[in-house]
C-alpha positions in Angstrom: -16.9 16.8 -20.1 -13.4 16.3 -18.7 -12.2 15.0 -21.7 -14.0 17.4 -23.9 -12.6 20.7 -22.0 -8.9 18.7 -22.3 -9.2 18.4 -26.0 -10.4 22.1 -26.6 -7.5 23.5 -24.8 -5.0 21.7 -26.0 -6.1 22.6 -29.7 -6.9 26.1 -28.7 -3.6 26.7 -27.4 -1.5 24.7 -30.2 -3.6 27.0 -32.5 -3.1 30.1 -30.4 0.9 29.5 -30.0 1.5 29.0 -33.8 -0.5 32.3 -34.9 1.8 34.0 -32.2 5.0 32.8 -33.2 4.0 33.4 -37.2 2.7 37.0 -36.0 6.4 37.7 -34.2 8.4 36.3 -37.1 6.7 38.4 -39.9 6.9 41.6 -37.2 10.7 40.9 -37.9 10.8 40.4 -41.2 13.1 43.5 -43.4 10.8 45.8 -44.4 12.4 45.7 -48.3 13.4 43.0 -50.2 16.8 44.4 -51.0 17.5 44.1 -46.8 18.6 41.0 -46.1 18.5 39.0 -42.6 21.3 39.6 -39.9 22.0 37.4 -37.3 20.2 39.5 -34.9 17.3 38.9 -36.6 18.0 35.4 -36.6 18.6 35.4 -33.1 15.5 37.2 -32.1 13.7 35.4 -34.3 14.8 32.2 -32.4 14.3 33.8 -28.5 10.9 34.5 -30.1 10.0 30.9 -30.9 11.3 29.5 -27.6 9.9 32.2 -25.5 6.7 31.4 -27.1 6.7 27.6 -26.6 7.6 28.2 -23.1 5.0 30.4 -22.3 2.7 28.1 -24.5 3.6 25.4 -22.6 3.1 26.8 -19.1 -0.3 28.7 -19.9 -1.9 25.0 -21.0 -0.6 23.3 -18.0 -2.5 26.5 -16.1 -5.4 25.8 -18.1 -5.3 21.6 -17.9 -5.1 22.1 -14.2 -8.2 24.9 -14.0 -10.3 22.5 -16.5 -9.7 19.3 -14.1 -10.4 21.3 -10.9 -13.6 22.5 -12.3 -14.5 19.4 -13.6 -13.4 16.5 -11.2 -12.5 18.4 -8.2 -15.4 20.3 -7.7 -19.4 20.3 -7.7 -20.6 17.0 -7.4 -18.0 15.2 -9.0 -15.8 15.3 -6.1 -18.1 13.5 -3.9 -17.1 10.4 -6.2 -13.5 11.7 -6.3 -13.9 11.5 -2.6 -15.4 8.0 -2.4 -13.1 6.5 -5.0 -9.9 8.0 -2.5 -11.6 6.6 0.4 -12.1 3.1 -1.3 -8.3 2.6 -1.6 -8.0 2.1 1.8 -10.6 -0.7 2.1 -9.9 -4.1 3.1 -13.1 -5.7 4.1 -16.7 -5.1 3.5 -17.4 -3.8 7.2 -14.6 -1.3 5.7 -16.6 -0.5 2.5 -19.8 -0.3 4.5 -18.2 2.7 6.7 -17.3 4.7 3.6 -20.5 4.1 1.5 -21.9 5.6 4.8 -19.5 9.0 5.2 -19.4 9.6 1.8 -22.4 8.1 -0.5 -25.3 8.4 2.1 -24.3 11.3 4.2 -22.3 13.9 1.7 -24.1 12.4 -1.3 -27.6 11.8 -0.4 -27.6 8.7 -2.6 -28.9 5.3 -1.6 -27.2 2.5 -1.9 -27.6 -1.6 -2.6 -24.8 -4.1 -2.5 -26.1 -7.2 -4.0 -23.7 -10.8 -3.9 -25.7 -12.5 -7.0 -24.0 -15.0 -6.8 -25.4 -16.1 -3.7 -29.0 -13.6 -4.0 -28.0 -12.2 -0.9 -28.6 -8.4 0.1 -25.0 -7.2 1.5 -25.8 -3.8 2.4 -29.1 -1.7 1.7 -29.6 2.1 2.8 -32.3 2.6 5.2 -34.8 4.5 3.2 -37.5 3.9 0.9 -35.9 3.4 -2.3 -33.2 0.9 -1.5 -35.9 -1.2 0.8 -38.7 -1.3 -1.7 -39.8 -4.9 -2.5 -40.4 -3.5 -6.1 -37.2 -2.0 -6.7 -35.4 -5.0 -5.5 -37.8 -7.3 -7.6 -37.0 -5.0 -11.1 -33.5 -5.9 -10.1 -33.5 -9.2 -10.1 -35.5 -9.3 -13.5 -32.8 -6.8 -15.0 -29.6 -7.8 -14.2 -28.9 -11.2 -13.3 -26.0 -13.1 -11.9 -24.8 -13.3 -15.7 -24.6 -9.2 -16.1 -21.3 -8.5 -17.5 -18.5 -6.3 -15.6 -18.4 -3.0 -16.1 -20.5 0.3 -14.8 -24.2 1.3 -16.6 -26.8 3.8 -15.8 -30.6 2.9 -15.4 -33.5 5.4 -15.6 -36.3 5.6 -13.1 -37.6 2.2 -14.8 -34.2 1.2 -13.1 -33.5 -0.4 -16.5 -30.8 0.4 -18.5 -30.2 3.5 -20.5 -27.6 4.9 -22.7 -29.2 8.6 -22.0 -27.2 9.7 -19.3 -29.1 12.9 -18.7 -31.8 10.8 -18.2 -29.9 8.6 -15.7 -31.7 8.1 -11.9 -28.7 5.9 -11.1 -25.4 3.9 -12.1 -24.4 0.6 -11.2 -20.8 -1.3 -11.0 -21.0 -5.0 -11.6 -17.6 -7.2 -10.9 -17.6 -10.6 -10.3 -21.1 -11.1 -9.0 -20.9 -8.0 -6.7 -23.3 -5.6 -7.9 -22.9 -2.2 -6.6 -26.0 0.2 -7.2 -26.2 3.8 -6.4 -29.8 5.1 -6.4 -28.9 9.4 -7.1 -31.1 12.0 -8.7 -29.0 14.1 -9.8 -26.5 11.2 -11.9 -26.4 13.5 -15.0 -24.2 16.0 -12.9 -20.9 13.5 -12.4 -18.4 14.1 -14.6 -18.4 10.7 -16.8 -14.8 10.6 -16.5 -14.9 9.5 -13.3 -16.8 6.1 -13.2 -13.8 4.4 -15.5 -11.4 5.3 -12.4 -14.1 4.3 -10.0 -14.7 1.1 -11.6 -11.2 0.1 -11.8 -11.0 0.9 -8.0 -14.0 -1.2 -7.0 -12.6 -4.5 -8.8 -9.2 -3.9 -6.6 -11.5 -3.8 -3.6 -13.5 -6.8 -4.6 -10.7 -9.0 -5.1 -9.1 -7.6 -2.3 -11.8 -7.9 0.7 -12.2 -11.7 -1.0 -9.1 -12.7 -0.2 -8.8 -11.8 3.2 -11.9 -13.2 3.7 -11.0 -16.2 2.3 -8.2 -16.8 4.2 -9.6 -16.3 7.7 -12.2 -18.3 7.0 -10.3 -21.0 5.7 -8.0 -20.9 9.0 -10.9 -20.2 11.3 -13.0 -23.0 10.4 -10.3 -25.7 8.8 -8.9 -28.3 11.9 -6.1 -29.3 9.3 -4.8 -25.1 9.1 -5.5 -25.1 13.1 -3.0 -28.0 13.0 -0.1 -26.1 10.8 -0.7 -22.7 12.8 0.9 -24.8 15.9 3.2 -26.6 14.1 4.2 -22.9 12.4 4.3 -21.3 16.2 6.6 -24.4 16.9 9.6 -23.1 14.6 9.7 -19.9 16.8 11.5 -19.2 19.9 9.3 -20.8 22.6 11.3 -18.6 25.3 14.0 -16.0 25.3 17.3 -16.9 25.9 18.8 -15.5 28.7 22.1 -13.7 27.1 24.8 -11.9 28.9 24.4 -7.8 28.4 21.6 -8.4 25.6 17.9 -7.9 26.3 15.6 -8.9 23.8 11.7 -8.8 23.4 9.6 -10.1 20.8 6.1 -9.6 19.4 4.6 -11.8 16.6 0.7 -11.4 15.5 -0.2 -13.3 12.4 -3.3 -12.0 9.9 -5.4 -15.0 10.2 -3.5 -18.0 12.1 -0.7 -18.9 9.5 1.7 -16.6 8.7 5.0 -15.5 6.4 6.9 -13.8 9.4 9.1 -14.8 11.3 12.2 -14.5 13.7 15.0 -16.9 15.6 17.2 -15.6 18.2 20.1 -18.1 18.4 22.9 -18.3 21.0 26.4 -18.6 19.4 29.0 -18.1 22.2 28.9 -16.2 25.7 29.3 -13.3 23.2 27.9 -13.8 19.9 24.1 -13.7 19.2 22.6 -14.9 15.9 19.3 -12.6 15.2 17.1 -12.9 12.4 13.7 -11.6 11.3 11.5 -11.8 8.1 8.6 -11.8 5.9 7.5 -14.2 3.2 5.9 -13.1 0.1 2.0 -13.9 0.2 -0.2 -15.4 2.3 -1.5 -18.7 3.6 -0.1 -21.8 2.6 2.9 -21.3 0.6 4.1 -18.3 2.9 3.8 -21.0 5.7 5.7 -23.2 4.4 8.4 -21.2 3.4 8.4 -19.7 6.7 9.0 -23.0 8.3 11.7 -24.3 5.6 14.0 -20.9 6.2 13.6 -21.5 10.2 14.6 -24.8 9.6 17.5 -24.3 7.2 19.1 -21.4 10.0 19.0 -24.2 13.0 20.8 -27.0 10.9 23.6 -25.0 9.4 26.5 -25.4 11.6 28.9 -22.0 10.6 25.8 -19.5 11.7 28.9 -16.6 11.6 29.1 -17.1 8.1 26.3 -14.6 7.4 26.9 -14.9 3.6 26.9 -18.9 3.7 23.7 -19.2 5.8 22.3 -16.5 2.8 23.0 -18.4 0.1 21.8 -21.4 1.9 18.3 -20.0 2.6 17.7 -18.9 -1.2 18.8 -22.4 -2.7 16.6 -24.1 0.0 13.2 -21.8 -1.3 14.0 -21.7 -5.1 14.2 -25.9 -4.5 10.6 -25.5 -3.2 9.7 -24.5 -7.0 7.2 -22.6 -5.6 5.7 -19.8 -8.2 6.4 -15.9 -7.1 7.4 -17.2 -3.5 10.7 -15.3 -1.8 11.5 -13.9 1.7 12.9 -10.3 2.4 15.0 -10.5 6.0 17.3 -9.0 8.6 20.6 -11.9 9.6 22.7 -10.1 12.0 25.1 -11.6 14.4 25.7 -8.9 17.9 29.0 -9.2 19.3 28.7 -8.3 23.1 32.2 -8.1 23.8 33.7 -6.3 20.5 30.2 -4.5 20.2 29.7 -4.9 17.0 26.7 -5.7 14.6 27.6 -7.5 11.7 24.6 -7.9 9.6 22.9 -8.3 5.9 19.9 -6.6 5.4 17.8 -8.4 2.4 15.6 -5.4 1.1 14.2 -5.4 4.8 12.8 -1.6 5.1 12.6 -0.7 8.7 15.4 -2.5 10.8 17.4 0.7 13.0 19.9 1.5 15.9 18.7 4.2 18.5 21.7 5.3 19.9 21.9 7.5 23.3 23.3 11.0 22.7 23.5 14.6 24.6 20.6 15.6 22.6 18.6 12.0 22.7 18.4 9.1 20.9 20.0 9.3 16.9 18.2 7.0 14.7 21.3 4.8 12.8 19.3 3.0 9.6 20.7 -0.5 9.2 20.5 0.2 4.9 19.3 -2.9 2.6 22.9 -4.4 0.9 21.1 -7.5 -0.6 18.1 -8.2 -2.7 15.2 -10.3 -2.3 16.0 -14.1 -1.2 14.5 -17.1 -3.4 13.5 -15.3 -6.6 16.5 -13.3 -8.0 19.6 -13.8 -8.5 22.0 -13.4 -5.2 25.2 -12.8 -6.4 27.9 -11.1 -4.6 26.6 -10.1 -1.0 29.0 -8.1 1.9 28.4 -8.2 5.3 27.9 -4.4 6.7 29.1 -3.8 10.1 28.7 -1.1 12.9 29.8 -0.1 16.1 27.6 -0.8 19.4 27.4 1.6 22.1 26.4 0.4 25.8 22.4 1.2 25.6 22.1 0.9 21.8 18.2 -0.3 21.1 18.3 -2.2 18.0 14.7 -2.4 16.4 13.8 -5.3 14.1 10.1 -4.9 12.7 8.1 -6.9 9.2 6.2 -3.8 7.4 2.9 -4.8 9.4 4.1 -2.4 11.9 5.1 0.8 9.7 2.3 0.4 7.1 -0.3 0.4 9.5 -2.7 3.3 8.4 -5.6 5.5 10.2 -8.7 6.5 8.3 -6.9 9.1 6.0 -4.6 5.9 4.2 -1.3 8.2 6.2 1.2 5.1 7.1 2.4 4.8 10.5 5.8 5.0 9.6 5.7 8.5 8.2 4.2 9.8 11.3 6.1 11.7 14.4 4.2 10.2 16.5 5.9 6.7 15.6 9.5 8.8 15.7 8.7 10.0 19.0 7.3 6.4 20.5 10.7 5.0 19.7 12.7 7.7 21.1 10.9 7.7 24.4 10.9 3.8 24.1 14.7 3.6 23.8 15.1 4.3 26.9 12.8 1.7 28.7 13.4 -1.9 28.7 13.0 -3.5 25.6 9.4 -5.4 26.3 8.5 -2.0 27.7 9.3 -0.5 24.3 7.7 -3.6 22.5 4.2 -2.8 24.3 4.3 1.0 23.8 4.4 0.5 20.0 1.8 -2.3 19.8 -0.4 0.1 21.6 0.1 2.6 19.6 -0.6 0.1 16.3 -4.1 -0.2 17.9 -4.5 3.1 18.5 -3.6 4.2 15.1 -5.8 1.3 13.2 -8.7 2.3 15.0 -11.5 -0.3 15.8 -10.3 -1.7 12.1 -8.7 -5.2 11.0 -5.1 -5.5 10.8 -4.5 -5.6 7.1 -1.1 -7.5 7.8 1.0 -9.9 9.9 2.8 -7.5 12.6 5.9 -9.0 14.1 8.7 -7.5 15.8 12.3 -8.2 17.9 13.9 -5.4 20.1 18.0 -5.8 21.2 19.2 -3.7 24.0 22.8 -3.7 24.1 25.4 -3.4 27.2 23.2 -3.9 30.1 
């Protein structure tokens, strides 16, 4: 219908804008032949033509938007619209069973079956008659077996398949072995636009939710990845150093128990501090190892104030590794106690900042990116960036775990006031103080849900 209503307006209003453009021109046509055309007439004849491609233009945008509102974002297409939005933000199945709850079952009044053929096992049934019925579940399994191809269908109230789709009782998504049905009544009143959008969707979810799974089963049942998790927690600071007017905390919580993150805090002079913190690309294995390697190739080199050189260093160690799509972003800095000074080189890292105390507060100072990704692209020419410190200066290190953390409406931490405002009270506190008031707010924020990513952070206070 959507596509339909699109097609008709667009033609309609094509049609309608060249009939009034011809109508204006022969309005201004000389009323003899022995008149000829002035400029004016030209000219007018011109505004006219613009004026009415302009207006042309805006009234079918009016009408594109009216025709999608009334189609896809209203009646009872929008209770797909509304499950499809709500299935962007899922991560695991307990995630997909909450929304097939709120939105299919309670707003829809649809019943629902998730089906792993694969294995022949019953994921998810609603608790009514329809979805529980032995028969229903036995036509299934007749009708659409573990070979069913991907894609969406409808099935009548023989739940077999139908190409009628006023006659539809039902539509089903099938993508690699998952087999989605929806059990609804009133099928024939969804806008058939929206299954393409909601398909595409569901296959991001399924390949999605299998990964994660995979991976925490893999490291929550495998001795061998229980093994590499300590050796991995081996490569990070095992205590903080104690350092003269510099207080630092840390937090590191990995996904499943191998992780890409990572952070060093190494001791140059009585007042020079080398402080680093990252993420590698991925998960599992690779990210592991590339984790370990860069912590391995900072503690060897022996000039750690050469930011630049220890840079360089760290890319030819991970494009050695030959490993496919694998790089690191990260955050090298070197604090200078007695100069107060930051010297640093921020590789496409996205959240590092300086809250500095003023009259009015704390300013947020953004430590900007000034190099690219490391171990996939070409370096080239990199400058170390360098700021003055202040005496109570908080300097915030964080991986994107922290500020991409999202509650049940998919709104990022990050872009919240409430995060603003947690750092700016926590500026003021000691720095593992501060460090525990935003992990406690990560909780908070994520609800009773999974972390979706490794969180790992490293707060500086400066001059005390």
């Amino acid at each position: 219908m959507y596509k339909t209503r699109k097609r008709a307006v667009l033609i309609s209003i094509n049609v309608l804008t060249i009939i009034c453009f011809v109508a204006s021109c022969l309005m201004l046509l000389p009323q003899k032949t022995t008149e000829g055309f002035s400029w004016i007439t030209l000219l007018v004849a011109f505004i006219v033509f613009f004026a009415t491609v302009f207006w042309g233009n805006r009234f079918r945008s009016f009408l594109l938007a009216k025709v999608r509102k009334d189609t896809l974002e209203t009646g009872e297409t929008v209770i797909l619209n509304d499950f499809i939005n709500r299935l962007r933000f899922c991560y695991s199945l307990d995630d997909f069973y909450v929304v097939i709850g709120d939105v299919l079952e309670k707003q829809g009044d649809c019943s629902v079956l998730l089906i792993d053929r694969t294995k022949n096992y019953i994921l998810y049934n609603s608790p009514n008659r329809t979805s529980t019925s032995d028969t229903v579940r036995n036509k299934l399994d007749q009708h659409f077996t573990e070979q069913w191809p991907d894609g969406f269908y409808f099935f009548d109230r023989h739940i077999g398949v139908t190409t009628n789709y006023r006659k539809a009782r039902g539509f089903f998504m099938c993508c690699d072995g998952y087999h989605l049905y929806v059990f609804c009544r009133y099928t024939r009143l969804f806008d058939l636009d929206v299954y393409k959008r909601l398909l595409e969707e569901y296959k991001r979810f399924v390949s999605r939710s299998r990964t994660i799974t995979t991976l925490s089963e893999i490291s929550a049942t495998t001795k061998e990845w229980e093994q590499l998790a300590e050796t991995q927690q081996s490569f990070l600071p095992q205590k903080i150093p104690n350092i003269p007017k510099l207080k630092i905390a840390t937090y590191y919580r990995p996904l499943v128990n191998v992780s890409g993150d990572y952070f060093s805090i190494l001791p140059i002079d009585a007042s020079k501090t080398l402080l680093m913190l990252g993420d590698v690309s991925g998960k599992g294995l690779p990210a592991a190892l590339i984790m370990g390697l860069v912590m391995n190739t900072v503690k060897i080199i022996e000039d750690k104030e050469d930011l630049v050189g220890v840079l360089h260093a760290i890319d030819k160690a991970i494009k050695g590794m030959h490993l496919q799509d694998k790089y690191t972003v990260l955050f090298l800095s070197i604090i200078d106690t007695e100069k107060m000074r930051i010297r640093y080189i921020n590789a496409s890292m996205s959240d590092p900042i300086i809250l500095s105390p003023s009259p009015d507060g704390y300013r947020i100072k953004p430590l900007t990116s000034n190099a690219s990704l490391i171990g996939i692209l070409d370096v080239g020419d990199v400058n170390v960036a360098e700021k003055r410190l202040f005496r109570g200066d908080t300097i915030l290190m964080a991986t994107d775990g922290v500020s991409e953390v999202m509650d049940e409406s998919g709104v990022e931490l990050g872009d919240t006031d409430i995060y603003k405002k947690t750092l700016m009270a926590g500026a003021a506190k000691e720095p593992q103080q501060m460090v525990d008031d935003i992990v406690d707010l990560i909780m908070k924020y994520n609800g009773d849900k999974k972390l979706h990513d490794d969180v790992t952070m490293m707060i500086a206070k400066v001059g005390y």
